[in-house]
N, C-alpha and C positions, 0 to 999 in steps of 0.2 A: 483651658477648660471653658463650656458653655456653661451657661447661667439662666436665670429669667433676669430678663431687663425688656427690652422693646419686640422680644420672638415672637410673643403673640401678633404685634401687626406685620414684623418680616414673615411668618408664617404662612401668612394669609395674601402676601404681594402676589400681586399674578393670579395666574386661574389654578394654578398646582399647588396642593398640599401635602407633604408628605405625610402618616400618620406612621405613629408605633401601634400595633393595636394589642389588646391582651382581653383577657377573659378576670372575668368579678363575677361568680356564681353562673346563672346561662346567660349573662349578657355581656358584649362585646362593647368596649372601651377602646377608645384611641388619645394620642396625646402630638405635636407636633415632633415629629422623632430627632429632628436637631438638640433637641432638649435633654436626649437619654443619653446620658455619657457612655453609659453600657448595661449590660443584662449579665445578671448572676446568680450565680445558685444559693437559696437563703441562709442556710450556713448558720451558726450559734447565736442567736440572738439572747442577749440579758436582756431583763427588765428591769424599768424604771420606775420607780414606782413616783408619785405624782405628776408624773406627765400628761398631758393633754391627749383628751379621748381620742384614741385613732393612734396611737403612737404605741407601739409594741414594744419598744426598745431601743438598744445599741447589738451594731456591732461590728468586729473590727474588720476590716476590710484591707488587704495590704499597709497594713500601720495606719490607716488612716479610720475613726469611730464617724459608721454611719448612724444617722438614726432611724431606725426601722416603724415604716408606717404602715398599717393596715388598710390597704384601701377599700376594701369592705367595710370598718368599722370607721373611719375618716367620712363616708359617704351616705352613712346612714344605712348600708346593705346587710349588718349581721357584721359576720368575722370569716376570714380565709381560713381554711384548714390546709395546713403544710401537708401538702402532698407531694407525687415527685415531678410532678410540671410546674409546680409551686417556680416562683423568680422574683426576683428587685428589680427594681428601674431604678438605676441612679442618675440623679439627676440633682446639680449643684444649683441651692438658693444661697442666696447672701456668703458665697465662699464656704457653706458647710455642706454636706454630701448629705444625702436623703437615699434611701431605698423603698420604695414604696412596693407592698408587698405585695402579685396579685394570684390568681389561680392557676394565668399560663399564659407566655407570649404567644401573641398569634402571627400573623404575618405584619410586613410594613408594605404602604398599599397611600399609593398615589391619586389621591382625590382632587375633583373639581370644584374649587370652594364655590362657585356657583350654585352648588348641588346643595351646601349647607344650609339647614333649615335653624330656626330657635328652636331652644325645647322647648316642648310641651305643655302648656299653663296647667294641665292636671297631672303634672309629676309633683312628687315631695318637693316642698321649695327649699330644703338642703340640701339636695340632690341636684336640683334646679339651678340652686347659685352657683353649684361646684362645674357646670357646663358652660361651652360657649357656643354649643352648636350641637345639631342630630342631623346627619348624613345618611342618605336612604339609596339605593340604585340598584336594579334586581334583586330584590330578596334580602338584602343586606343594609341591618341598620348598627350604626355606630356610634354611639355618644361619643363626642370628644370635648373634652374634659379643660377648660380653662387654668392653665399653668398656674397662675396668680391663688387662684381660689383653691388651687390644692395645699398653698399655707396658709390658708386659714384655718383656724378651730373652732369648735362650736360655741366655746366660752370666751370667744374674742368678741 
């Protein structure tokens, strides 16, 4: 199974990057998609109660407890409503499974990291830290989203 360890700079080798991308309210998100073990339907989540803002819950996933993250509310965006495009990304840190929850996958879409810009000095700067890049090319802008900084919280 993949992890975060060093994918942020193998991600970036070469002039190709692959993106996962998905939808967070109307804006389009991407993540390095080596990263995404798989994509699933959100399924029974419990909650936990004192967990860290952003964190929805547990749930079980093949015997195995993910823990269920709100990427809207992890990002500062509000909160996802489960709908039926609603999905998880899972994606393993430190050997535990993570589902981060978003509005809807979109495509996976091969980009020129040449093409990547910084974000934005007048975004939310939680929004800002949680980025490692904003990718633009006809009409299409993509935040993509620094792996590292999606385990952070905001009380770390």
């Amino acid at each position: 199974m993949r992890g975060i360890g060093n994918e942020k700079e193998a991600g970036m080798a070469g002039d190709e990057l692959l993106l996962a991308g998905f939808k967070i309210g109307g804006a389009t998100f991407g993540i390095d998609a080596r990263l995404v073990l798989e994509v699933v339907k959100v399924g029974e989540v419990t909650m936990v109660h004192g967990a860290p803002p952003g964190v929805s819950g547990i749930r079980n996933l093949r015997g195995r407890i993910v823990t269920v993250v709100d990427m809207a509310a992890h990002l500062g965006l509000g909160c996802i409503e489960i709908g039926p495009h609603s999905r998880l990304l899972i994606i393993e840190h430190q050997s535990e499974p993570f589902g981060f929850l978003v509005d809807a996958v979109t495509e996976t879409l091969a980009i020129d990291t040449k093409g990547i810009d910084s974000p934005p000095t007048g975004m939310d700067p939680h929004l800002r830290n949680h980025l490692s890049g904003v990718w633009r090319e006809a009409g299409q802008l993509i935040a993509i989203l620094d792996p590292e900084a999606m385990f952070r919280w905001r009380d770390e």
